[in-house]
PLY file of the C-alpha trace (Angstrom):
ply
format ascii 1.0
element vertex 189
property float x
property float y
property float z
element edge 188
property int vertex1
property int vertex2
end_header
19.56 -9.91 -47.03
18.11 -8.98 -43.67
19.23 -5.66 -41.64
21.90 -6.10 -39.43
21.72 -3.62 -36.67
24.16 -1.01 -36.39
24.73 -1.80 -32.76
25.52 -5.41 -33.73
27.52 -4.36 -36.33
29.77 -1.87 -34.43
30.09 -4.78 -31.79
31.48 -7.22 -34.26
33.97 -4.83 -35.59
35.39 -3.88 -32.36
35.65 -7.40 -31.21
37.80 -8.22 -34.70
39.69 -5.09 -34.04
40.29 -6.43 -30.27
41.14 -9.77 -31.51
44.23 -7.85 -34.00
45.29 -5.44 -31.41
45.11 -7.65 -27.96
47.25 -10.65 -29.64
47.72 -13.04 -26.99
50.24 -16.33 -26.92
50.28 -19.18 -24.27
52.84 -17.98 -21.79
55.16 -21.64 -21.68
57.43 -21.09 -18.89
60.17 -24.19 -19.30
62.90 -23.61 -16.83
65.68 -22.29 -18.53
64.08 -21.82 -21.89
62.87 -18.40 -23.55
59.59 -18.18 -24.54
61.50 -17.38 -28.27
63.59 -20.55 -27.97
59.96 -22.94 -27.30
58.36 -21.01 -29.84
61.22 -22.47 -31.96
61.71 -25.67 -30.66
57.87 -26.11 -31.19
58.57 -25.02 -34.63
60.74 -27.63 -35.46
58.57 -30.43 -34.47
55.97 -28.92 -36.01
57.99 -28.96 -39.31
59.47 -32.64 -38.72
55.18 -33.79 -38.42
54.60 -31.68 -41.38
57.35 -33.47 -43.68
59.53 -31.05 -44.32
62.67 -32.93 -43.95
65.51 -31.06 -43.82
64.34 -28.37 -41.39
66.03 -25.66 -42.02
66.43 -22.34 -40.11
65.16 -20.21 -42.83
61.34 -22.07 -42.81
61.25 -21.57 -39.03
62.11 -17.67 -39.11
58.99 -17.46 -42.03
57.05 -19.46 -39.66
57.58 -17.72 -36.70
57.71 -14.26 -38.75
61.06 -13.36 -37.51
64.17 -12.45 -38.92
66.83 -15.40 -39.81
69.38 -13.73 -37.45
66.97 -13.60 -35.09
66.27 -17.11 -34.97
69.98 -18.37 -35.72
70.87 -16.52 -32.42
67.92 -18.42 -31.15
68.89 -21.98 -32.29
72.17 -21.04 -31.18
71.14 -21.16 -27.95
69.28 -24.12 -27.84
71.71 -25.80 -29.34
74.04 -24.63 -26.75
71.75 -26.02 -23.99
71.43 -29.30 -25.93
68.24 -29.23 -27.33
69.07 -29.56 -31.03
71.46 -30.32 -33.50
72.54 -28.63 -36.53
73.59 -30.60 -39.88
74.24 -30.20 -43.22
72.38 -30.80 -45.42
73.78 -33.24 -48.30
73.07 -31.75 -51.27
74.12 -28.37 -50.21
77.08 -27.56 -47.50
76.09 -24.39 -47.20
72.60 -25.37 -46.24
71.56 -26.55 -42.16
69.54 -29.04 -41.15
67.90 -28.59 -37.55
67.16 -31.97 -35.64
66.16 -31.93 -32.03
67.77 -34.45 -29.26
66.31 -36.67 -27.12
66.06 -33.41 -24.22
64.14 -31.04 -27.16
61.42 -34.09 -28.12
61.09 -34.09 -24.29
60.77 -30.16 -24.17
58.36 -30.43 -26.96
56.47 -32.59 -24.98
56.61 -30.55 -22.14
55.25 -27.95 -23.92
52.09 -29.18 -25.43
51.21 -30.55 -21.78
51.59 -26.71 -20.84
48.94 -26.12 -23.95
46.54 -28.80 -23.01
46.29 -27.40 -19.97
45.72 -23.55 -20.75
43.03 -25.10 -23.63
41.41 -27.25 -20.31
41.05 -23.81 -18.59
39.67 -22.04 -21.16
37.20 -24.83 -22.16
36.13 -25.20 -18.15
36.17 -20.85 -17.85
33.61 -21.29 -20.83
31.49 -24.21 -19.63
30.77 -27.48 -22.10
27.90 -25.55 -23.32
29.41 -22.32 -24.20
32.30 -23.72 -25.71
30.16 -26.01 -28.15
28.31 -23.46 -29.06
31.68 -20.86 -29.78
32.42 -24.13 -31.69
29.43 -24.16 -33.53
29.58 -20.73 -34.58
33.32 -20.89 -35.73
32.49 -23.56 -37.88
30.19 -21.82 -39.49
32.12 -18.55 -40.14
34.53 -20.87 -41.44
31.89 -21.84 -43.99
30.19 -18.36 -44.81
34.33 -17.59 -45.50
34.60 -20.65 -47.54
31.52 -19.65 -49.69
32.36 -16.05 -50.13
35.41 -17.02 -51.45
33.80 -19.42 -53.50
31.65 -16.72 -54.93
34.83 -14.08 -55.35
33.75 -12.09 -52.41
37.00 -13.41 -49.99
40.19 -14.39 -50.96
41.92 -17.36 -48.91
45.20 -15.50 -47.20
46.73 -18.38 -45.19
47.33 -22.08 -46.14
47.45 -24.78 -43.98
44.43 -26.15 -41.68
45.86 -25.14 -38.76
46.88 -21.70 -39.96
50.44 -21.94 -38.38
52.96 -20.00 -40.36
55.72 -23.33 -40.02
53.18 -25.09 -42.14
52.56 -22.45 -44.76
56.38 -22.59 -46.44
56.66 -23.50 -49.49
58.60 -27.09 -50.20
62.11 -27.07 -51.23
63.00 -28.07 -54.52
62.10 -31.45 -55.93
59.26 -31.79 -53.46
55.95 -31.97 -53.89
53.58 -29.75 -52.49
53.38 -30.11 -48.55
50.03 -31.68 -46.66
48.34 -29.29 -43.99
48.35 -30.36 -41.10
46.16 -29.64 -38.03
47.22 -28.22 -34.44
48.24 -31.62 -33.17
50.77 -32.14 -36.91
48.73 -34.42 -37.99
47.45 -33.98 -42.13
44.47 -32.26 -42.59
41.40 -34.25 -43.94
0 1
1 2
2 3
3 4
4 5
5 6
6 7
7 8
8 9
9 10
10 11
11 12
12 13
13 14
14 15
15 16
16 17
17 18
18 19
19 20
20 21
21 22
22 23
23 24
24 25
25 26
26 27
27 28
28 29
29 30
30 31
31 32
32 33
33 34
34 35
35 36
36 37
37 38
38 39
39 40
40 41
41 42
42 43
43 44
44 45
45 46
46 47
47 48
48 49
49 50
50 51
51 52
52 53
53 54
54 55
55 56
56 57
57 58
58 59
59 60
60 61
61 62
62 63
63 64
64 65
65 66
66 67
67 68
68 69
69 70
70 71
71 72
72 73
73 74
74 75
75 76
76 77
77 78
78 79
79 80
80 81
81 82
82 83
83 84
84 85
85 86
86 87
87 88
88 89
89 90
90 91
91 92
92 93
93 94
94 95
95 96
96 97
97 98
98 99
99 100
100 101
101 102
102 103
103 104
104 105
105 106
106 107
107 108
108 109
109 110
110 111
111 112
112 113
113 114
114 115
115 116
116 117
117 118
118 119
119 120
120 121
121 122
122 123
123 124
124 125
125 126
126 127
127 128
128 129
129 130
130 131
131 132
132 133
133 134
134 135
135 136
136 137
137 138
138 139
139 140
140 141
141 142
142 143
143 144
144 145
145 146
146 147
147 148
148 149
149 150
150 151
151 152
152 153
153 154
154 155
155 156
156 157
157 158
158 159
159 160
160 161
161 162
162 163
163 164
164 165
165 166
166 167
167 168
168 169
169 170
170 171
171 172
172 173
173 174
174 175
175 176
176 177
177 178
178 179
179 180
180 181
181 182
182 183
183 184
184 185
185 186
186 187
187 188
């Protein structure tokens, strides 16, 4: 193993420890929609692309890591502006079912424009050749991971491709384990 120097070392560290502390999200302003209720509306499609039929308010507060009262007063409120629909779910009545309308598809779609275009400007602020090469090198940390895990040096944390918390619940009963999907919903490969 060659010497890594202590310079580089300290450099990497700090960035990691930059990359924890500085946690950044797209700022998607939809008129009249909190940022909470796109992360949840997002959330939902998300779900509906991974398969998880019903969608249920419990696997959206574990995928957005917030509290179910949190996010029922969230749904709440976009159901109140007619983005979604609550149901019940057959086999339980207790149990709701979260289905988006014909607006919240349309929000959703709104919304990943609004991604597209913050990934465009971050690709053009890095240049085609900068950004292939941060490619590159992700893929490749990806695999040093992969095979220090292999070898019991790493342990796998997060499930899913994607590494989006909606994707990383576990099915409901009587369903078979759930695909991974990648950022656009579609299953991993």
């Amino acid at each position: 193993m060659s010497a890594v120097p202590d310079e580089m070392k300290q450099r990497v560290l700090a960035i990691v420890r930059r990359f924890k502390q500085e946690h950044y999200l797209p700022l998607i302003a939809l008129a009249g929609v909190t940022p909470s209720e796109t992360h949840a509306i997002i959330a939902i499609d998300m779900g509906r692309k991974a398969g998880i039929q019903p969608v249920q308010p419990h696997v959206i507060a574990k995928g957005l890591h917030q509290t179910p009262s949190a996010v029922s007063q969230t749904l709440k409120g976009l159901e109140e502006k007619g983005y979604l629909r609550r149901g019940r779910v057959s086999d339980d009545s207790r149990a709701v079912s979260l289905e988006l309308t014909d607006s919240g598809r349309l929000l959703v779609q709104e919304a990943n424009r609004m991604l597209e275009g913050q990934l465009a400007d971050l690709l053009d602020y890095l240049g085609r050749e900068d950004a292939e090469h941060l490619l590159d090198t992700l893929e490749k940390i990806l695999d040093f991971q992969r095979i220090q895990a292999q070898a019991g040096k790493m342990e796998q944390v997060g499930l899913g491709c994607a590494g989006q918390g909606i994707l990383d619940a576990p099915p409901y009963e009587g369903q078979g384990p759930r695909q991974p999907l990648d950022y656009e919903g579609s299953p991993c490969t």
